[in-house]
N, C-alpha and C positions, 0 to 999 in steps of 0.2 A: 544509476545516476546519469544517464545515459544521456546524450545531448539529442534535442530537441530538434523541432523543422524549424523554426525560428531564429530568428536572429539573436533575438533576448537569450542571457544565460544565466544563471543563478549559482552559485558557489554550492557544492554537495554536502547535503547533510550528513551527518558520519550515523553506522547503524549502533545505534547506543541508545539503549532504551531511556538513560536517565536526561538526554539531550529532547529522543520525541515525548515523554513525558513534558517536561516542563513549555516545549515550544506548545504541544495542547492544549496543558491546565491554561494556560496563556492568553488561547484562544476562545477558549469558553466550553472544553471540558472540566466539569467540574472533580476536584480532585480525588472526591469519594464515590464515582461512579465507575472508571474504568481507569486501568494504567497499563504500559509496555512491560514485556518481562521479556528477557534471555530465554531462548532454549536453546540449554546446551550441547545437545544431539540429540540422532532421529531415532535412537533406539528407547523401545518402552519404556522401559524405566527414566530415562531422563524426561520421556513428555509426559508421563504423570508426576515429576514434580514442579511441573509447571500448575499455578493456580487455575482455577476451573471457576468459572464457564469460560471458556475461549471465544469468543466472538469473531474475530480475525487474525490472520497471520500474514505478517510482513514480511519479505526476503529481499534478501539483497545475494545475486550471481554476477559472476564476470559475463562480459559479453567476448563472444569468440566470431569467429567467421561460421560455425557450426551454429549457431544462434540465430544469426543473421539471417542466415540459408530459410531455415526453418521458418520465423518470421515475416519474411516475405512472401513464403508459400502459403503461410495461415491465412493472409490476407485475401489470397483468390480461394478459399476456402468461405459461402457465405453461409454455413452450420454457422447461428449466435445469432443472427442478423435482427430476430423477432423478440431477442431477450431484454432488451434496454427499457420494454416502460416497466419493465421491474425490476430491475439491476441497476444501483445506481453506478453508472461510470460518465469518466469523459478521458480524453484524446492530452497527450502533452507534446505543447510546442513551444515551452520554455526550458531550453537545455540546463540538465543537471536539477529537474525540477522535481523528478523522477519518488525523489523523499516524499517529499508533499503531497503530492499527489497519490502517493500510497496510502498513508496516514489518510486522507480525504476518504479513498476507495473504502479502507477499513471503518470510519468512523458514517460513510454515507449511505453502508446498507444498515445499517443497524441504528437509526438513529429513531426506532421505535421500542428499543431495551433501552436504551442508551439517555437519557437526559440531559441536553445541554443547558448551558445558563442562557435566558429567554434574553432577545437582543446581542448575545454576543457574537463575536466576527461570526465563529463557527455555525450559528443559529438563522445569523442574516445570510450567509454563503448559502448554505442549504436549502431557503426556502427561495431565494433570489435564482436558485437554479434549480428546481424544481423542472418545469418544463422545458427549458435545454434542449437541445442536441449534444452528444459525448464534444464536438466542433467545439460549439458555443460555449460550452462550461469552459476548455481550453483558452478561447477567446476572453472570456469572462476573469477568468484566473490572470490573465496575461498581461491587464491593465490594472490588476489591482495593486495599489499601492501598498496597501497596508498586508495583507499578505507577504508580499515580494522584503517587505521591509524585516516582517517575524521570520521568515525564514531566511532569512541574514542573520538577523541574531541567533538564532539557532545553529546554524552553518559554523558561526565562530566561538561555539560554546561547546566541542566536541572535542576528544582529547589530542586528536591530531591535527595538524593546519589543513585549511581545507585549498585544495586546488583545483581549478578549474577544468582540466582535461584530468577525464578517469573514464577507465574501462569496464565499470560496473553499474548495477542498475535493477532500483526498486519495482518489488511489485507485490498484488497484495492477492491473497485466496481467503474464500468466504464463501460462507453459505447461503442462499438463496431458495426460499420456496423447494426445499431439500435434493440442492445440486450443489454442487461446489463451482467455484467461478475463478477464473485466474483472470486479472484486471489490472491488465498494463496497457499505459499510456501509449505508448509508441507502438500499438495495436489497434485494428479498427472498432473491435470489438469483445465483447468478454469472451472468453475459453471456457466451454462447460467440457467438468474433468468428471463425471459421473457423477452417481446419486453421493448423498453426503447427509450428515445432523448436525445440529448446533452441539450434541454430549459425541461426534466423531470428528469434529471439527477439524482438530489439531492431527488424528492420526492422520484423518484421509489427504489433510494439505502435507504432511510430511512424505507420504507416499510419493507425489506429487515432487514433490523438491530433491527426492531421492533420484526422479528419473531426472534433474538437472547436474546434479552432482556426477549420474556416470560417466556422463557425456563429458564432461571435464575432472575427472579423478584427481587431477595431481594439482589442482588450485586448491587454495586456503582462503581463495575470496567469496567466501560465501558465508551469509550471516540470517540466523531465524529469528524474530521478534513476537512474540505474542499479546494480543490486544487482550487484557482479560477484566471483564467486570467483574466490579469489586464487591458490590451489595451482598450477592452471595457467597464468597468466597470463607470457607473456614480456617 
């Protein structure tokens, strides 16, 4: 939920699947196409009972001075620079927007499984930023009102009050043209984490989150979400 380059700041979402559900179905996913679930840990057994097909997964980590470090050095790193016409991403410069912007990541590459309701926010967002730069969609997002407004409501429909300074911060892994992508805003660009499948989705992004967790062992602030369509689901 991490604060942005901009001035603008937004109240942080809480990671609560039943909060990013409803702020979606809201938006214009429809509510028998796909929805958030819990994973309640990274070992097998817990991620297969997670429903399937997994589409994307959401995290939410602390940010440390060890994060930051890293971060900054990813940056003068330009490995990803030629991924973006097929990865959908963009860039956050609305502090604590960090939620939103995940949910977007996750619902933005997949929005060829995926069916939105034709004309909704979610529908008009996507095609409106289409050709983009990662900048521009930031920019794009920054002025919209009606956005800015549902993730309010959302923000205060979460079981804890939500405050403006917090030390944590969304992000979202998916698969892509069979890589896995780690796609946070406060990055210049996506992170390709190795080969990946749409039926390994969920392991390979937990591997992935395992090596976040070493690095900060004795935090409790960390939360897995899973985007899963529902069509197939038994």
């Amino acid at each position: 939920m991490a604060e942005g380059e901009g001035a603008k700041r937004w109240l942080p979402l809480e990671a609560n699947p039943d909060v990013m559900n409803q702020f979606l179905w809201g938006l214009g996913l429809p509510e028998d196409e796909a929805e958030f679930h819990d994973v309640y840990g990274l070992e097998e057994e817990l991620l297969e009972m997670v429903p399937k097909p997994v589409v994307a997964v959401v995290f939410l980590y602390p940010l440390t001075d060890e994060t930051e470090a890293e971060r900054l050095l990813e940056q003068e790193d330009t490995e990803g620079e030629g991924v973006q016409d097929k990865v959908f991403f963009m860039k956050q410069t609305v502090g604590n927007a960090c939620g939103t912007i995940g949910v977007l990541h996750a619902l933005g590459n997949v929005t060829s499984e995926i069916k939105l309701t034709e004309g909704s926010y979610l529908d008009r967002f996507y095609k409106a930023t289409t050709n983009m730069s990662p900048l521009e969609r930031a920019g794009f997002l920054e002025k919209d009102v009606e956005m800015e407004s549902a993730h309010g409501v959302a923000a205060a429909a979460g079981d804890t009050e939500a405050q403006q300074n917090v030390d944590t911060h969304f992000i979202c892994l998916t698969c892509v043209d069979g890589v896995l992508y780690e796609l946070d805003g406060r990055k210049d660009r996506p992170v390709a984490h190795g080969p990946s499948s749409p039926g390994s989705l969920l392991q390979d992004a937990a591997k992935v989150i395992r090596t976040f967790i070493m690095k900060n062992p004795e935090s409790v602030n960390f939360n897995v979400m899973a985007l899963c369509k529902k069509d197939e689901q038994t």
